[in-house]
PDB file with one MODEL, atoms N, CA, C and O in Angstrom:
MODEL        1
ATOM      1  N   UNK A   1       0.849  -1.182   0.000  1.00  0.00           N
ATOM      2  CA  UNK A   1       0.000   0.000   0.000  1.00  0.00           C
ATOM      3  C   UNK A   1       0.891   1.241   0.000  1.00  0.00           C
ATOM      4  O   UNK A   1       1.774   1.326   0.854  1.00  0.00           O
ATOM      5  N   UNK A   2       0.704   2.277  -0.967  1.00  0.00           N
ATOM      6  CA  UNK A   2       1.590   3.537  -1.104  1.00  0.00           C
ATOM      7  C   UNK A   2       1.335   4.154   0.648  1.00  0.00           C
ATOM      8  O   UNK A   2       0.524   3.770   1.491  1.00  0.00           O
ATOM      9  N   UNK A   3       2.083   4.917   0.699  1.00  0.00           N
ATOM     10  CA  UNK A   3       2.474   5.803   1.898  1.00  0.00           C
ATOM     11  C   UNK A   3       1.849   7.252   1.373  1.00  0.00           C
ATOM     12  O   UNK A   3       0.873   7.793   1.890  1.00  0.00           O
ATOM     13  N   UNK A   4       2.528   7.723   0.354  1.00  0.00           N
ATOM     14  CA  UNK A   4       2.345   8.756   0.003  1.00  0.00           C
ATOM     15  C   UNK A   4       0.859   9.414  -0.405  1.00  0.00           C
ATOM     16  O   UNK A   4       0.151   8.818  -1.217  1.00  0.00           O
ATOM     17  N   UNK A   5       0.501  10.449   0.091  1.00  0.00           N
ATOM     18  CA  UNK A   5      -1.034  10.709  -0.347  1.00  0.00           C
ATOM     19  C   UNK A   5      -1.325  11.279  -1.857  1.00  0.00           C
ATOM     20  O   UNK A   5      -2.479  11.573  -2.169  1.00  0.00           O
ATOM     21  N   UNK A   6      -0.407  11.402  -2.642  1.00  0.00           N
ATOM     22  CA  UNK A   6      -0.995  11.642  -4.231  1.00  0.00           C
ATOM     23  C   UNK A   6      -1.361  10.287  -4.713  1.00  0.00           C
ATOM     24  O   UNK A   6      -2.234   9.849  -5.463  1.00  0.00           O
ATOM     25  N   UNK A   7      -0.104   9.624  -3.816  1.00  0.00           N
ATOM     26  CA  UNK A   7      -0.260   7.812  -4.362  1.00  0.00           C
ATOM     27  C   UNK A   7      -1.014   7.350  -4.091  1.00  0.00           C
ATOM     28  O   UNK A   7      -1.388   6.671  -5.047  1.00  0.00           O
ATOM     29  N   UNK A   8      -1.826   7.177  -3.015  1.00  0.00           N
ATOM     30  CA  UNK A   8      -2.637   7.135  -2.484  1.00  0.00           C
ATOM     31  C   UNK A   8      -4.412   6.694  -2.937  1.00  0.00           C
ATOM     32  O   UNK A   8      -5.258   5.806  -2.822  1.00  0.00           O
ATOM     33  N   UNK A   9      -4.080   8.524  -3.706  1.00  0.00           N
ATOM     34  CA  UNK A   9      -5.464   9.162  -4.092  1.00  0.00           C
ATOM     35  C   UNK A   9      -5.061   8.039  -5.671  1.00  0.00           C
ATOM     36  O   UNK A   9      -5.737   7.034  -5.888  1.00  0.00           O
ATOM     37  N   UNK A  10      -4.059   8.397  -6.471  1.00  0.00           N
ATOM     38  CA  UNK A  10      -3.865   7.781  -7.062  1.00  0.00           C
ATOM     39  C   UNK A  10      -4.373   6.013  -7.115  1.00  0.00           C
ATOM     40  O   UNK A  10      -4.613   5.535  -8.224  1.00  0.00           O
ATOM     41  N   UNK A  11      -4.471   5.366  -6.196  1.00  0.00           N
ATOM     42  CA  UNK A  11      -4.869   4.123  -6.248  1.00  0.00           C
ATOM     43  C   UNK A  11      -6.144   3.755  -6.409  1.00  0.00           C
ATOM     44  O   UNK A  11      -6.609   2.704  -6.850  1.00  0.00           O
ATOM     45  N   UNK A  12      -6.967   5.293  -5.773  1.00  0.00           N
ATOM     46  CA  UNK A  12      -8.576   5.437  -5.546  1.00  0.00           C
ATOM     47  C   UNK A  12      -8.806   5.574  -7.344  1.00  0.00           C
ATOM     48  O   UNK A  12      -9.458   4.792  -8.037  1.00  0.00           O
ATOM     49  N   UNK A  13      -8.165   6.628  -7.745  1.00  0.00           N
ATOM     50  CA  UNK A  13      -8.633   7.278  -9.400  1.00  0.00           C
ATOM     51  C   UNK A  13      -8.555   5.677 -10.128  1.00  0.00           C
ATOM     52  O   UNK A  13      -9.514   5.261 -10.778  1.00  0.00           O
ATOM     53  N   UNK A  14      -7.530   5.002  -9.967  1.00  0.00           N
ATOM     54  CA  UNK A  14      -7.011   3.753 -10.662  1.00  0.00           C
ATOM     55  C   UNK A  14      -8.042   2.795 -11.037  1.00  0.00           C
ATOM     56  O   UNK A  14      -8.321   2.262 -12.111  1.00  0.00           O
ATOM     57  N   UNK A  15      -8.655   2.700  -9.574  1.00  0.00           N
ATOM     58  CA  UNK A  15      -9.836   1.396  -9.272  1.00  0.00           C
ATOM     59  C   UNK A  15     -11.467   2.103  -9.759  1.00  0.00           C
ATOM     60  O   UNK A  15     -12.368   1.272  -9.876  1.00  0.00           O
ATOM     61  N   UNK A  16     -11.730   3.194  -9.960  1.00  0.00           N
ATOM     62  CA  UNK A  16     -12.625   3.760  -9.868  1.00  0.00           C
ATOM     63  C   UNK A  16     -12.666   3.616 -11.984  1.00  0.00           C
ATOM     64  O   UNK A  16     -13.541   3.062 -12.650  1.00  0.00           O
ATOM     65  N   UNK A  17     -11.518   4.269 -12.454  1.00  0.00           N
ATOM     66  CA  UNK A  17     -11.224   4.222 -13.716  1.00  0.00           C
ATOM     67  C   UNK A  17     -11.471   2.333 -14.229  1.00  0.00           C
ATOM     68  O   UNK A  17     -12.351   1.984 -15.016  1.00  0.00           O
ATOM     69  N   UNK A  18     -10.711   1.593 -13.721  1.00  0.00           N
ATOM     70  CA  UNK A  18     -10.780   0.059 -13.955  1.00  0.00           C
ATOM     71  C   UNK A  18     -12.041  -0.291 -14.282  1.00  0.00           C
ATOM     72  O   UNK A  18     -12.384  -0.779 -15.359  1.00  0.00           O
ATOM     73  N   UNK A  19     -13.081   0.078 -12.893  1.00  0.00           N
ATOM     74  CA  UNK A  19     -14.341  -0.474 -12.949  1.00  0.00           C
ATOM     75  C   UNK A  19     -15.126   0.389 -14.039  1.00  0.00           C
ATOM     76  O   UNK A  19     -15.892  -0.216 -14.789  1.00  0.00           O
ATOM     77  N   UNK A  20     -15.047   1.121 -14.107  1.00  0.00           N
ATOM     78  CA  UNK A  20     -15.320   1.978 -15.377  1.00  0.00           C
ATOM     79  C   UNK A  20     -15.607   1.043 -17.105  1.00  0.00           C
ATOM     80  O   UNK A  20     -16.530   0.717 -17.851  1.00  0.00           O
ATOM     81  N   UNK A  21     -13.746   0.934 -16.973  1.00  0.00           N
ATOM     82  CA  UNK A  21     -13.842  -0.091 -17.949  1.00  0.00           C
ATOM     83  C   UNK A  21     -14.038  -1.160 -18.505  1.00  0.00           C
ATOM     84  O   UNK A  21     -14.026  -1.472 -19.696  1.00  0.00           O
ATOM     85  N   UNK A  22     -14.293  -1.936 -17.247  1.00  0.00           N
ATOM     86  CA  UNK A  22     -14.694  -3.060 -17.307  1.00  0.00           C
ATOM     87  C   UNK A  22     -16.359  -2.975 -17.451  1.00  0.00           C
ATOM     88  O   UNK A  22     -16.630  -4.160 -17.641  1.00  0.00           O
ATOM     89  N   UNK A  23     -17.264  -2.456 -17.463  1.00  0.00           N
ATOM     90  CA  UNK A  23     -18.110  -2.320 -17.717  1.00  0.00           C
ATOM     91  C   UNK A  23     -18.521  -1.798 -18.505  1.00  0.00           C
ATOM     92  O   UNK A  23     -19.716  -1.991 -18.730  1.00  0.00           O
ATOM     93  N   UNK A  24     -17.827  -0.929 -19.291  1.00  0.00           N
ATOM     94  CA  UNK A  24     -18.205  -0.259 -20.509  1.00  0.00           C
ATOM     95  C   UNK A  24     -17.679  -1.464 -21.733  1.00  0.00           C
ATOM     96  O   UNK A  24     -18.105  -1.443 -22.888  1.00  0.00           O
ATOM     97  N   UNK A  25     -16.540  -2.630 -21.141  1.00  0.00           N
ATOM     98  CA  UNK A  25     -15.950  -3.558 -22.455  1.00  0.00           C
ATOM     99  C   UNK A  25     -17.250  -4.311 -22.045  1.00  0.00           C
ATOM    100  O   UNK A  25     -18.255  -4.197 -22.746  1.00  0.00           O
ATOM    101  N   UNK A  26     -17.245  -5.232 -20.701  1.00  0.00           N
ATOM    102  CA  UNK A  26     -18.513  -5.985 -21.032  1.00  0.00           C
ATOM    103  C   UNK A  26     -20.029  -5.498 -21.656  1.00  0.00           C
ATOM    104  O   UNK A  26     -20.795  -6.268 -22.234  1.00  0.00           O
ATOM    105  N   UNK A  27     -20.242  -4.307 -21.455  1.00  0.00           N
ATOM    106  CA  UNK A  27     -21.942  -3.765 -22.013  1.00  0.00           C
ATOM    107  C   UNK A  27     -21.389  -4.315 -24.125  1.00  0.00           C
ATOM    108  O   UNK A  27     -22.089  -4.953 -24.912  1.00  0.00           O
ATOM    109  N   UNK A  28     -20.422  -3.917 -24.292  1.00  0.00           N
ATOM    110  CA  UNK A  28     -20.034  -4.094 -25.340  1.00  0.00           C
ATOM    111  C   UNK A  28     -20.123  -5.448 -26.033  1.00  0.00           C
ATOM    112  O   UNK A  28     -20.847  -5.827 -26.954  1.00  0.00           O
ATOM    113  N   UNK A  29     -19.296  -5.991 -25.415  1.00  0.00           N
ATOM    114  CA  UNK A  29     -19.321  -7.551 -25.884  1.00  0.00           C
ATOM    115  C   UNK A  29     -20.606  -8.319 -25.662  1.00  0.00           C
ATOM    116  O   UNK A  29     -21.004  -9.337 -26.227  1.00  0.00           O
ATOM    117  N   UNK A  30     -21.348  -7.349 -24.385  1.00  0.00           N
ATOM    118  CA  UNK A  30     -23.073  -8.106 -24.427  1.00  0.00           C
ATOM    119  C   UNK A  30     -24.039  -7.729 -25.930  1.00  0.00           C
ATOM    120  O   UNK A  30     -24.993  -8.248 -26.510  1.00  0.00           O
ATOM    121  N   UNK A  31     -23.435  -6.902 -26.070  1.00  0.00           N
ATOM    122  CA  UNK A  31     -24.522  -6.390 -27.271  1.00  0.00           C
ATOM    123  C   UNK A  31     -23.872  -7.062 -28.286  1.00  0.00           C
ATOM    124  O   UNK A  31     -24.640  -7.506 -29.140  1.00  0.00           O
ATOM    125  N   UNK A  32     -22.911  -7.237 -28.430  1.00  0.00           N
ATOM    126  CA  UNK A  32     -21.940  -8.238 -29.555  1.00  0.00           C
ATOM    127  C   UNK A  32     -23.243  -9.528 -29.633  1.00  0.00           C
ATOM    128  O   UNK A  32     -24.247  -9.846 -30.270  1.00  0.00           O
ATOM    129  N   UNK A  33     -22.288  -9.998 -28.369  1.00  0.00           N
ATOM    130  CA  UNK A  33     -23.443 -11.429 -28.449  1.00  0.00           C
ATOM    131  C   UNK A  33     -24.823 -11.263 -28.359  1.00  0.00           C
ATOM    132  O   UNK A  33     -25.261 -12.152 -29.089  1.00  0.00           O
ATOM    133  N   UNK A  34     -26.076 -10.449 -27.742  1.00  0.00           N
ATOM    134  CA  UNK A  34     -26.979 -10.398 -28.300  1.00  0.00           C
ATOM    135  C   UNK A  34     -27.559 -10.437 -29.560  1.00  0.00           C
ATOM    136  O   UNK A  34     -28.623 -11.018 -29.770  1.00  0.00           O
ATOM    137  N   UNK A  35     -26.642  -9.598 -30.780  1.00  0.00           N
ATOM    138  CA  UNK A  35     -26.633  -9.874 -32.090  1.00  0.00           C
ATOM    139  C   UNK A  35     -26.538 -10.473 -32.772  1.00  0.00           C
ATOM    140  O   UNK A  35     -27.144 -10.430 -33.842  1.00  0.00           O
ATOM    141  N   UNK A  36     -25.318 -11.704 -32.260  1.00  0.00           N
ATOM    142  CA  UNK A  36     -25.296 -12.867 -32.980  1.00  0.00           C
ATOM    143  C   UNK A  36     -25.970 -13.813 -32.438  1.00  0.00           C
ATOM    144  O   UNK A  36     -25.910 -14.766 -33.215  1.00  0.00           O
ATOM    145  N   UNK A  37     -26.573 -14.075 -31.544  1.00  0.00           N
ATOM    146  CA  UNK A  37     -27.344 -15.018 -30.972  1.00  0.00           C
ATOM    147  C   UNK A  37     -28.875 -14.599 -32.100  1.00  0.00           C
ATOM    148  O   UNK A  37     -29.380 -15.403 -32.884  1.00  0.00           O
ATOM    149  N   UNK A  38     -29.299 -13.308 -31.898  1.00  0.00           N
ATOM    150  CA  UNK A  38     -30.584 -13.162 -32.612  1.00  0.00           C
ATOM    151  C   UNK A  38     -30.862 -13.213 -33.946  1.00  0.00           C
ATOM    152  O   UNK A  38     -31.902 -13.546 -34.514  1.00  0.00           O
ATOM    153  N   UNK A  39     -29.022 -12.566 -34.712  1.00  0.00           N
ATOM    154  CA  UNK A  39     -28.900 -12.976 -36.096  1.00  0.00           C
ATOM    155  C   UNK A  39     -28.763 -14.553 -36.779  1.00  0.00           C
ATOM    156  O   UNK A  39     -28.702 -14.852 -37.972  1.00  0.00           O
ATOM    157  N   UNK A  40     -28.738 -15.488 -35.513  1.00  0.00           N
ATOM    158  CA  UNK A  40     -28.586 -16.972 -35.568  1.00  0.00           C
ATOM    159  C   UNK A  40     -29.865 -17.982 -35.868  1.00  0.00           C
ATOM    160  O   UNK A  40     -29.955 -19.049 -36.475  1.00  0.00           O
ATOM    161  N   UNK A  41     -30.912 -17.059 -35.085  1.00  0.00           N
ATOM    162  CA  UNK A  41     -32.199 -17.328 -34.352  1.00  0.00           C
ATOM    163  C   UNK A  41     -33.221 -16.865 -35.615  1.00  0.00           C
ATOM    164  O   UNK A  41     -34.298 -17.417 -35.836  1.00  0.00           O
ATOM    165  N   UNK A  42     -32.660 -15.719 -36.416  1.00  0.00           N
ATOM    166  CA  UNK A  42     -33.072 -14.883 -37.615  1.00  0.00           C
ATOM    167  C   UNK A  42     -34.416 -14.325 -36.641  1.00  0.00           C
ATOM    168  O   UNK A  42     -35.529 -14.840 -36.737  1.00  0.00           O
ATOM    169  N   UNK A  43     -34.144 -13.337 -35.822  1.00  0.00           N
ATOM    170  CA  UNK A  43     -35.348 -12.632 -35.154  1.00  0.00           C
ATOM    171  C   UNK A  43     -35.779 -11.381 -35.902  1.00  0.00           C
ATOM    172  O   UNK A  43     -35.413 -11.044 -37.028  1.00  0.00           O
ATOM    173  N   UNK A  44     -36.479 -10.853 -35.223  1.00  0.00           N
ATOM    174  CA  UNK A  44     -37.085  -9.713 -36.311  1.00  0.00           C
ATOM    175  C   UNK A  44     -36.607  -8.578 -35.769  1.00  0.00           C
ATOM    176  O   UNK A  44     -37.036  -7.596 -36.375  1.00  0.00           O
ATOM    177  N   UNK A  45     -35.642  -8.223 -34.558  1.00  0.00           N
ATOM    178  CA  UNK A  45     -34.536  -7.193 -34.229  1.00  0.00           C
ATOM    179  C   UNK A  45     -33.127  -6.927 -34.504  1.00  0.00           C
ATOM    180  O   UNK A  45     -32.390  -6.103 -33.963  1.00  0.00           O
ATOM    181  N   UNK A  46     -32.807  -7.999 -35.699  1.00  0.00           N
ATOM    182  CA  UNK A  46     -31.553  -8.132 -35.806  1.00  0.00           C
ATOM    183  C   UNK A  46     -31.441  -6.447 -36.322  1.00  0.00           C
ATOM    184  O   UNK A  46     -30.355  -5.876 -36.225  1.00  0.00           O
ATOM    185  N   UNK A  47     -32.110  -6.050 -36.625  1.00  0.00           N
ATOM    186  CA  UNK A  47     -31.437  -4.231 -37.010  1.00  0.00           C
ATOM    187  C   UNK A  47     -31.050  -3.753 -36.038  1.00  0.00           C
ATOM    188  O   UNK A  47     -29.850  -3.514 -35.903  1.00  0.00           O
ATOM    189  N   UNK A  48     -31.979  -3.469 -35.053  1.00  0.00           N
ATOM    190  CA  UNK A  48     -31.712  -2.608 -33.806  1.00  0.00           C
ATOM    191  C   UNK A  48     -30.755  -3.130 -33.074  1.00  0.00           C
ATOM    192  O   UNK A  48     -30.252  -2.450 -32.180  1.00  0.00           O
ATOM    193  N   UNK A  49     -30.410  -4.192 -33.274  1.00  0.00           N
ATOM    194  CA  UNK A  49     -29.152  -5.000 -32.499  1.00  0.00           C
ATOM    195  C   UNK A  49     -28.234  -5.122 -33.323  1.00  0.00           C
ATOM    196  O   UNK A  49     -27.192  -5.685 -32.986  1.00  0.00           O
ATOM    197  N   UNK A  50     -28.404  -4.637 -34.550  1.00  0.00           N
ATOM    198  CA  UNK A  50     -26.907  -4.339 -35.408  1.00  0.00           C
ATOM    199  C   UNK A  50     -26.055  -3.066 -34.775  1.00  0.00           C
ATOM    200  O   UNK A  50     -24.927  -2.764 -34.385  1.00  0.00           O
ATOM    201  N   UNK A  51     -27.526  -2.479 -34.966  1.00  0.00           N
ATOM    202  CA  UNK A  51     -26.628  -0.693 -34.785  1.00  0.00           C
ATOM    203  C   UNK A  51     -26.626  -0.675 -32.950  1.00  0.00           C
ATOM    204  O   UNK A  51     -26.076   0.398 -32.703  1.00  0.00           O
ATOM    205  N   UNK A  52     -26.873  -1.146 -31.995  1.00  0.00           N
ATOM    206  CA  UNK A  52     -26.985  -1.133 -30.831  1.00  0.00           C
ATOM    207  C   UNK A  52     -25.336  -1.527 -30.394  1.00  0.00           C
ATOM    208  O   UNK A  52     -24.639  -0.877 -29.614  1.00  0.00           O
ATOM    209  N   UNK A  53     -24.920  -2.838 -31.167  1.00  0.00           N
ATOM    210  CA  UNK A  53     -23.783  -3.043 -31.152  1.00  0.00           C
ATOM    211  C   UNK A  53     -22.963  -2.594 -31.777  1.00  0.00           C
ATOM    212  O   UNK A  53     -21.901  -2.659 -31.159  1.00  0.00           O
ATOM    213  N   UNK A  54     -22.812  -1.928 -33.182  1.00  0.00           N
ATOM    214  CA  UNK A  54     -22.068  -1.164 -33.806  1.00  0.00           C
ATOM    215  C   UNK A  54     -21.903   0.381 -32.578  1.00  0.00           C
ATOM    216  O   UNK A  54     -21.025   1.196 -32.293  1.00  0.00           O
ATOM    217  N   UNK A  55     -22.775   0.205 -32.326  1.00  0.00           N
ATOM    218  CA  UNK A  55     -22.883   2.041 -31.064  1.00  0.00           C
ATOM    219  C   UNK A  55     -21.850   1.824 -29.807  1.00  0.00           C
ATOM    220  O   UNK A  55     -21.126   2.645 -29.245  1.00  0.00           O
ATOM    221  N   UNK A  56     -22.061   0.283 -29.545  1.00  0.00           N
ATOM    222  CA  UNK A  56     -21.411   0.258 -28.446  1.00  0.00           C
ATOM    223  C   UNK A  56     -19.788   0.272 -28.683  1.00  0.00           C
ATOM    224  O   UNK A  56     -18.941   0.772 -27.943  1.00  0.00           O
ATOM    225  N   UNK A  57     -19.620  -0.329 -29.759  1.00  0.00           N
ATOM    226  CA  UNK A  57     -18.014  -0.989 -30.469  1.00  0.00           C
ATOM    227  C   UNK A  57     -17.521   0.715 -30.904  1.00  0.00           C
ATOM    228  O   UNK A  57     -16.416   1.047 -31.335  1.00  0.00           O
ATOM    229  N   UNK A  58     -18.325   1.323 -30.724  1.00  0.00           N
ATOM    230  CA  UNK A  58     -17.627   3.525 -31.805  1.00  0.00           C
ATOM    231  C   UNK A  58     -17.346   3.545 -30.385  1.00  0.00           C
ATOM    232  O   UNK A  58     -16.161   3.689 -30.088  1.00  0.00           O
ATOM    233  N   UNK A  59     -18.467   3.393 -29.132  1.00  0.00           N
ATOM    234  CA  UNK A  59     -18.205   4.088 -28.052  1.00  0.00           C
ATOM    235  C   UNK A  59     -16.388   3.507 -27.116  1.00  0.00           C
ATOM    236  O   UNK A  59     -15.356   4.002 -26.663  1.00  0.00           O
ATOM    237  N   UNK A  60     -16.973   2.359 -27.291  1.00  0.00           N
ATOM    238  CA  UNK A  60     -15.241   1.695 -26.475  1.00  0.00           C
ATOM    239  C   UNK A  60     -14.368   2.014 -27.429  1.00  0.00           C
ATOM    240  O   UNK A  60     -13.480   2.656 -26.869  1.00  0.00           O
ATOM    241  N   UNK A  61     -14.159   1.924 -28.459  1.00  0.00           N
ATOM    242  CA  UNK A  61     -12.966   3.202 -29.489  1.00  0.00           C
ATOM    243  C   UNK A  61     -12.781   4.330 -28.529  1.00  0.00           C
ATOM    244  O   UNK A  61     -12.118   4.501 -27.505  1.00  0.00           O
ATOM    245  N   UNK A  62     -13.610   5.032 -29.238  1.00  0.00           N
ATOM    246  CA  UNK A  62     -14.051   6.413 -28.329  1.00  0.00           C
ATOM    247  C   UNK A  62     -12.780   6.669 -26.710  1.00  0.00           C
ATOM    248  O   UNK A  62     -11.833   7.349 -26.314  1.00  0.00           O
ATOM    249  N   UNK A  63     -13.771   5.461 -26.300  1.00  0.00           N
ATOM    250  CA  UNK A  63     -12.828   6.130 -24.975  1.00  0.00           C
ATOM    251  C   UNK A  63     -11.641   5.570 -24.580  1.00  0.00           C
ATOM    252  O   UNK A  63     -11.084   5.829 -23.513  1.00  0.00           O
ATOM    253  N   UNK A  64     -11.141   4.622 -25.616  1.00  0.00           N
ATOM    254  CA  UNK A  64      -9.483   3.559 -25.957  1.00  0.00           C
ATOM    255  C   UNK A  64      -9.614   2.617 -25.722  1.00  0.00           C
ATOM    256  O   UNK A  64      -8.889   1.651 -25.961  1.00  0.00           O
ATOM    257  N   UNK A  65     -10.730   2.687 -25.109  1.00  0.00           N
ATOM    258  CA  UNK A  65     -11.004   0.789 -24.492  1.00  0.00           C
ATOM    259  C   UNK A  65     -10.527  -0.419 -25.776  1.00  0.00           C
ATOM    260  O   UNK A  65     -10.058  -1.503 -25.428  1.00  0.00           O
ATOM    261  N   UNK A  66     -10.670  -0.152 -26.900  1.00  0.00           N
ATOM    262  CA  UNK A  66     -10.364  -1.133 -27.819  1.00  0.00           C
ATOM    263  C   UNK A  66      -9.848   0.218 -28.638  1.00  0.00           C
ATOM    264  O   UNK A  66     -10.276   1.366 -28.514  1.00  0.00           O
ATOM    265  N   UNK A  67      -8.303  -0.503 -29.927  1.00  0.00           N
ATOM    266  CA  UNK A  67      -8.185  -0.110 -30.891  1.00  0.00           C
ATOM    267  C   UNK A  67      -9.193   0.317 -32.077  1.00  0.00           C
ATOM    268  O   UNK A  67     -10.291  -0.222 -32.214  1.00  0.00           O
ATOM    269  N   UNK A  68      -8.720   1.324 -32.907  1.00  0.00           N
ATOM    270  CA  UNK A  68      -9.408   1.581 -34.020  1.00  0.00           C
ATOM    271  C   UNK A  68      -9.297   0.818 -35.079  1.00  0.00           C
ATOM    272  O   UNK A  68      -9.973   1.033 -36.085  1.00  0.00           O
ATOM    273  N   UNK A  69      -8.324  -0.291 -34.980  1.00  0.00           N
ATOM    274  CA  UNK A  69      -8.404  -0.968 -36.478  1.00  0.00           C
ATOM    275  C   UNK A  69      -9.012  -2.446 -35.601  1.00  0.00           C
ATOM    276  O   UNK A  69      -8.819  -3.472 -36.252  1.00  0.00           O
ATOM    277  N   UNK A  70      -9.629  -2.635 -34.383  1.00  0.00           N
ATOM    278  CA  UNK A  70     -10.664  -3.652 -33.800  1.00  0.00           C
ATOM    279  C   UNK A  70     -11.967  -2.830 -33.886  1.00  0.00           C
ATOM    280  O   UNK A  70     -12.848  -3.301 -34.605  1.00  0.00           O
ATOM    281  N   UNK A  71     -12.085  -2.260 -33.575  1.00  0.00           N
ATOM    282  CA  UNK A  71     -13.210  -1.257 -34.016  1.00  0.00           C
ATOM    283  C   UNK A  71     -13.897  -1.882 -35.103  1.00  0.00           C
ATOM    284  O   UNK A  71     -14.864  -2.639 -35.011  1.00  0.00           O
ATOM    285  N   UNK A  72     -13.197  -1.424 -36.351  1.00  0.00           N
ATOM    286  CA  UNK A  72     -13.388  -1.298 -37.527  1.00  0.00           C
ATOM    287  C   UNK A  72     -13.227  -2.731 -37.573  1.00  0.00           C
ATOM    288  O   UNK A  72     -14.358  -2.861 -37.107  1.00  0.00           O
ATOM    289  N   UNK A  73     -12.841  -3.927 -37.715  1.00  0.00           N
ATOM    290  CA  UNK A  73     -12.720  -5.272 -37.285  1.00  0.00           C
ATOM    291  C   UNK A  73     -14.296  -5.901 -37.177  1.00  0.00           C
ATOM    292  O   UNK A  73     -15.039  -6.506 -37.950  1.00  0.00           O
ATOM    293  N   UNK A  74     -14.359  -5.536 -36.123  1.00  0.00           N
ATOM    294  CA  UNK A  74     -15.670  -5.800 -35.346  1.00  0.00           C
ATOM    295  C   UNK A  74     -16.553  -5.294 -35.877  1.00  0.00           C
ATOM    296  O   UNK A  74     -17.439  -6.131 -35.706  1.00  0.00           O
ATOM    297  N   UNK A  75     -16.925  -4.608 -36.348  1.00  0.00           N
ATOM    298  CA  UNK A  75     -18.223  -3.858 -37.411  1.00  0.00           C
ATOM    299  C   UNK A  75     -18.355  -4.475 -38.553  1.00  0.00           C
ATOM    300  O   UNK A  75     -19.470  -4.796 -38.964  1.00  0.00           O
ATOM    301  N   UNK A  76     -17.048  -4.770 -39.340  1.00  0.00           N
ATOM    302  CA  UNK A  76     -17.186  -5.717 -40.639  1.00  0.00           C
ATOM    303  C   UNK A  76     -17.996  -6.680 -40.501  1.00  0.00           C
ATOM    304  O   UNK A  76     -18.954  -6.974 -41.216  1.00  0.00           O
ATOM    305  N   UNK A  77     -17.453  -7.386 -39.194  1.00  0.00           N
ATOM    306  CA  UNK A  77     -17.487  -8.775 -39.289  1.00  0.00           C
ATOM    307  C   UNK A  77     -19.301  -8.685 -38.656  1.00  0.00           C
ATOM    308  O   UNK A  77     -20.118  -9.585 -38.847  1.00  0.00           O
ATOM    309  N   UNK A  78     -19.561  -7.523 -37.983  1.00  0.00           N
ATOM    310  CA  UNK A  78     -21.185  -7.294 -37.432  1.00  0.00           C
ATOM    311  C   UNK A  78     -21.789  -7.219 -38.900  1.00  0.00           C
ATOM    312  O   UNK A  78     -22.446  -8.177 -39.307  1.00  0.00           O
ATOM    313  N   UNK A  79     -21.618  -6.294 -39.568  1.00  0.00           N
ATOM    314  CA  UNK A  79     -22.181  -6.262 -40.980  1.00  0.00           C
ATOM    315  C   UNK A  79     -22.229  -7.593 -41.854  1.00  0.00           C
ATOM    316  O   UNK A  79     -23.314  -7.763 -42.410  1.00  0.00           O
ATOM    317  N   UNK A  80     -21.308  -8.523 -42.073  1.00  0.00           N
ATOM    318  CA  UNK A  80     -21.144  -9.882 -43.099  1.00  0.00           C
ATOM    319  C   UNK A  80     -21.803 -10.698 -42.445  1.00  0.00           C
ATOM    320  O   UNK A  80     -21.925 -11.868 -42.808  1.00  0.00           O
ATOM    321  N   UNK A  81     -22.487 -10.082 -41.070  1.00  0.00           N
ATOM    322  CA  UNK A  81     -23.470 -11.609 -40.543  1.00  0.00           C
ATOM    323  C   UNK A  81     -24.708 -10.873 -40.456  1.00  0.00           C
ATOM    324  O   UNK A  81     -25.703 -11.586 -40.328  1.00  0.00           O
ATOM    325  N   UNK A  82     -24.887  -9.719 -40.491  1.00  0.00           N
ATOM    326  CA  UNK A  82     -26.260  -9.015 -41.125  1.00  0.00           C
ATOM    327  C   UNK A  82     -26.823  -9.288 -42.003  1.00  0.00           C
ATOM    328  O   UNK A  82     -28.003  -9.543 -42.240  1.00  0.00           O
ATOM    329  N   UNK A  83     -25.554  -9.216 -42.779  1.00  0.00           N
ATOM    330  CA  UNK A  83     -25.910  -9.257 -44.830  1.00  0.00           C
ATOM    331  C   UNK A  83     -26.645 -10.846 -44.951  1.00  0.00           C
ATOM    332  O   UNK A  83     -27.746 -11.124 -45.427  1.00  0.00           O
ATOM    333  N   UNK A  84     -25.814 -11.587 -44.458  1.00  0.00           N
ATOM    334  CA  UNK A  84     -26.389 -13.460 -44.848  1.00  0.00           C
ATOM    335  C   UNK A  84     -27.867 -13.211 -43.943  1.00  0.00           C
ATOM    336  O   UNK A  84     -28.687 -14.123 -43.837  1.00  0.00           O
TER     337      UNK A  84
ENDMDL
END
């Protein structure tokens, strides 16, 4: 455990930031798999769960959580299982 109180505060910002991200990657990867589960199922929301997950995959870019060329990755590959 740091001594020092910037370090300290620092450990608080750290864990507070973590949980952050970890919940903004999982909301992500839930809407991933919601999409392909329903695009599997051929339901009648596969739109709104295209772009629900395409929204979520700009947003974790957005804030670095994932690269921009996974980004862009991940949208292709959301789109080529739309298209079939």
């Amino acid at each position: 455990m740091p001594q020092i109180e910037s370090a300290i505060k620092r450990v608080r910002t750290n864990e507070k930031a973590n949980a952050r991200n970890v919940q903004q990657t999982s909301a992500m990867r839930t809407a991933i798999k919601k999409f392909e589960v329903a695009a599997e199922a051929k339901a009648e929301n596969v739109q709104s769960l295209y772009k629900e997950a395409v929204k979520a995959v700009d947003q974790a870019e957005t804030k670095g959580l994932i690269h921009k060329n996974k980004a862009s990755r991940d949208k292709a590959r959301l789109a080529r299982v739309l298209a079939r």
